[in-house]
C-alpha positions, 0 to 999 in steps of 0.5 A: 500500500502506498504510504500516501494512501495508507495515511488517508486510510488510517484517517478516514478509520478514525471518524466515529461512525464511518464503519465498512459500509460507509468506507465502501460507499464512500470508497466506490463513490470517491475512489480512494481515501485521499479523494475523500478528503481532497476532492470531496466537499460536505454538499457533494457527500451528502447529495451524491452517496446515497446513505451518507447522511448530512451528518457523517459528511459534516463530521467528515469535514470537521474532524480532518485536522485531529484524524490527520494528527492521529494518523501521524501519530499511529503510523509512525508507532506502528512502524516503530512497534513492526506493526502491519496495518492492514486495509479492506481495500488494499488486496496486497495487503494481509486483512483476512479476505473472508471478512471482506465479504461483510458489510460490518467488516473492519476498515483497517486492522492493526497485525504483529505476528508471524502466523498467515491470516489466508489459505489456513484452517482456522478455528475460533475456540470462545467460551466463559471466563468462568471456566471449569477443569471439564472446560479446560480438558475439553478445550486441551482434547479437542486442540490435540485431536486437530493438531495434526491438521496444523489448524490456525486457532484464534481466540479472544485473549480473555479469561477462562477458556480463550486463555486456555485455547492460547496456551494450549495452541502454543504447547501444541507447537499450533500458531494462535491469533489473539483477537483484541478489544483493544490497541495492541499497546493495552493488553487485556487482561494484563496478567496474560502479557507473557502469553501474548508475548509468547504468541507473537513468535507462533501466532500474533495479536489482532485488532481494528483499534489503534493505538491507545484504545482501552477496552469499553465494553461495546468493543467487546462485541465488535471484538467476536465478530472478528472471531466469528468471521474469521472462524472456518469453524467456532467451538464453543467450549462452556458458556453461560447463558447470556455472555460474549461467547453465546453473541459469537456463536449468534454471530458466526451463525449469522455469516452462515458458518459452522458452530460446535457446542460442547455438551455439559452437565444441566448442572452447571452453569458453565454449560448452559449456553451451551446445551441451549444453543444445541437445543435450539439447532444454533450448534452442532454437539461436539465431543472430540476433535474428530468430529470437527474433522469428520464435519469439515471433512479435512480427511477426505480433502487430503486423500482425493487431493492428488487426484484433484491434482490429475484431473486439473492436468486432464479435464477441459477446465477453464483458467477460472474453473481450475482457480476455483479448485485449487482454493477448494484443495487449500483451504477445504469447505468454503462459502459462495461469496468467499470464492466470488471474492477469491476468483474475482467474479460475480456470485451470479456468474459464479453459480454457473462456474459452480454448477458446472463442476458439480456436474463434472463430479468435482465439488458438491454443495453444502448447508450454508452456501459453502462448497467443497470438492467430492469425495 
C-alpha cells in the first residue's frame, strides 16, 4: 500500500461512525481515501452517496485536522512497534479476505505476528471466563485431536477458556491469533502479557483499534465478530447463558458458518449456553476433535487431493474453473461469496462456474452456501 494512501486510510478509520459500509460507499463513490478528503466537499457527500447522511459528511469535514494528527501519530508507532496495518481495500495487503465479504467488516486492522491470516484452517475456540477443569480438558482434547491438521486457532485473549485455547495452541507447537478489544499497546487482561508475548513468535495479536484504545465494553462485541468471521469453524467450549461467547456463536451463525457446542452437565452453569444453543439447532454437539474433522471433512480433502491434482492436468477446465479448485484443495469447505471474492467474479456468474463442476463430479454443495470438492 502506498504510504500516501495508507495515511488517508488510517484517517478516514478514525471518524466515529464511518464503519465498512460507509468506507465502501464512500470508497466506490470517491475512489480512494485521499479523494475523500481532497476532492470531496460536505454538499457533494451528502447529495451524491446515497446513505451518507448530512451528518457523517459534516463530521467528515470537521474532524480532518485531529484524524490527520492521529494518523501521524499511529503510523509512525506502528512502524516503530513492526506493526502491519492492514486495509479492506488494499488486496496486497494481509486483512483476512473472508471478512471482506461483510458489510460490518473492519476498515483497517492493526497485525504483529508471524502466523498467515489466508489459505489456513482456522478455528475460533470462545467460551466463559468462568471456566471449569471439564472446560479446560475439553478445550486441551479437542486442540490435540486437530493438531495434526496444523489448524490456525484464534481466540479472544480473555479469561477462562480463550486463555486456555492460547496456551494450549502454543504447547501444541499450533500458531494462535489473539483477537483484541483493544490497541495492541493495552493488553487485556494484563496478567496474560507473557502469553501474548509468547504468541507473537507462533501466532500474533489482532485488532481494528489503534493505538491507545482501552477496552469499553461495546468493543467487546465488535471484538467476536472478528472471531466469528474469521472462524472456518467456532467451538464453543462452556458458556453461560447470556455472555460474549453465546453473541459469537449468534454471530458466526449469522455469516452462515459452522458452530460446535460442547455438551455439559444441566448442572452447571458453565454449560448452559451451551446445551441451549444445541437445543435450539444454533450448534452442532461436539465431543472430540474428530468430529470437527469428520464435519469439515479435512480427511477426505487430503486423500482425493492428488487426484484433484490429475484431473486439473486432464479435464477441459477453464483458467477460472481450475482457480476455483485449487482454493477448494487449500483451504477445504468454503462459502459462495468467499470464492466470488477469491476468483474475482460475480456470485451470479459464479453459480454457473459452480454448477458446472458439480456436474463434472468435482465439488458438491453444502448447508450454508459453502462448497467443497467430492469425495
Amino acid at each position: 500500500m502506498k504510504k500516501n494512501d495508507l495515511f488517508y486510510q488510517v484517517a478516514l478509520s478514525l471518524i466515529d461512525g464511518i464503519g465498512g459500509k460507509n468506507a465502501r460507499l464512500l470508497f466506490m463513490y470517491c475512489g480512494s481515501a485521499q479523494n475523500i478528503f481532497q476532492k470531496w466537499t460536505t454538499n457533494q457527500f451528502h447529495q451524491t452517496i446515497p446513505g451518507i447522511g448530512l451528518k457523517t459528511a459534516q463530521k467528515i469535514e470537521d474532524s480532518k485536522k485531529e484524524v490527520f494528527k492521529k494518523a501521524t501519530e499511529i503510523i509512525e508507532k506502528c512502524e516503530e512497534y513492526n506493526v502491519k496495518i492492514l486495509s479492506l481495500f488494499e488486496k496486497d495487503t494481509e486483512f483476512p479476505d473472508v471478512l471482506r465479504n461483510y458489510e460490518d467488516s473492519p476498515l483497517l486492522m492493526y497485525y504483529k505476528g508471524n502466523a498467515t491470516l489466508n489459505d489456513k484452517k482456522i478455528i475460533g475456540i470462545v467460551g466463559t471466563r468462568q471456566a471449569t477443569d471439564y472446560g479446560r480438558d475439553a478445550v486441551e482434547k479437542i486442540l490435540t485431536e486437530l493438531a495434526p491438521y496444523k489448524p490456525l486457532i484464534i481466540s479472544g485473549l480473555a479469561y477462562g477458556i480463550d486463555i486456555a485455547a492460547h496456551k494450549t495452541a502454543l504447547k501444541l507447537g499450533l500458531e494462535t491469533i489473539g483477537v483484541m478489544a483493544s490497541g495492541l499497546d493495552i493488553i487485556y487482561p494484563a496478567e496474560h502479557k507473557k502469553i501474548a508475548f509468547e504468541m507473537l513468535e507462533n501466532g500474533g495479536l489482532l485488532t481494528e483499534n489503534p493505538f491507545g484504545t482501552t477496552p469499553d465494553a461495546r468493543r467487546f462485541p465488535a471484538r467476536n465478530r472478528i472471531i466469528a468471521g474469521m472462524s472456518d469453524a467456532l467451538v464453543v467450549v462452556e458458556a453461560q447463558i447470556k455472555g460474549g461467547a453465546v453473541i459469537t456463536a449468534d454471530i458466526a451463525n449469522d455469516y452462515n458458518k459452522d458452530v460446535f457446542a460442547v455438551p455439559g452437565s444441566i448442572k452447571s452453569e458453565a454449560s448452559l449456553g451451551c446445551n441451549l444453543l444445541i437445543q435450539q439447532n444454533k450448534a452442532m454437539l461436539v465431543n472430540s476433535g474428530a468430529d470437527i474433522i469428520q464435519f469439515l471433512e479435512w480427511d477426505n480433502a487430503q486423500k482425493i487431493n492428488k487426484q484433484i491434482h490429475l484431473d486439473l492436468d486432464t479435464l477441459d477446465l477453464t483458467e477460472i474453473e481450475k482457480k476455483i479448485l485449487k482454493h477448494l484443495k487449500e483451504k477445504g469447505q468454503t462459502q459462495i461469496d468467499v470464492l466470488a471474492y477469491q476468483i474475482q467474479k460475480p456470485v451470479q456468474e459464479l453459480n454457473a462456474l459452480l454448477l458446472n463442476l458439480e456436474l463434472l463430479n468435482l465439488i458438491k454443495s453444502i448447508p450454508g452456501q459453502k462448497y467443497s470438492l467430492k469425495n
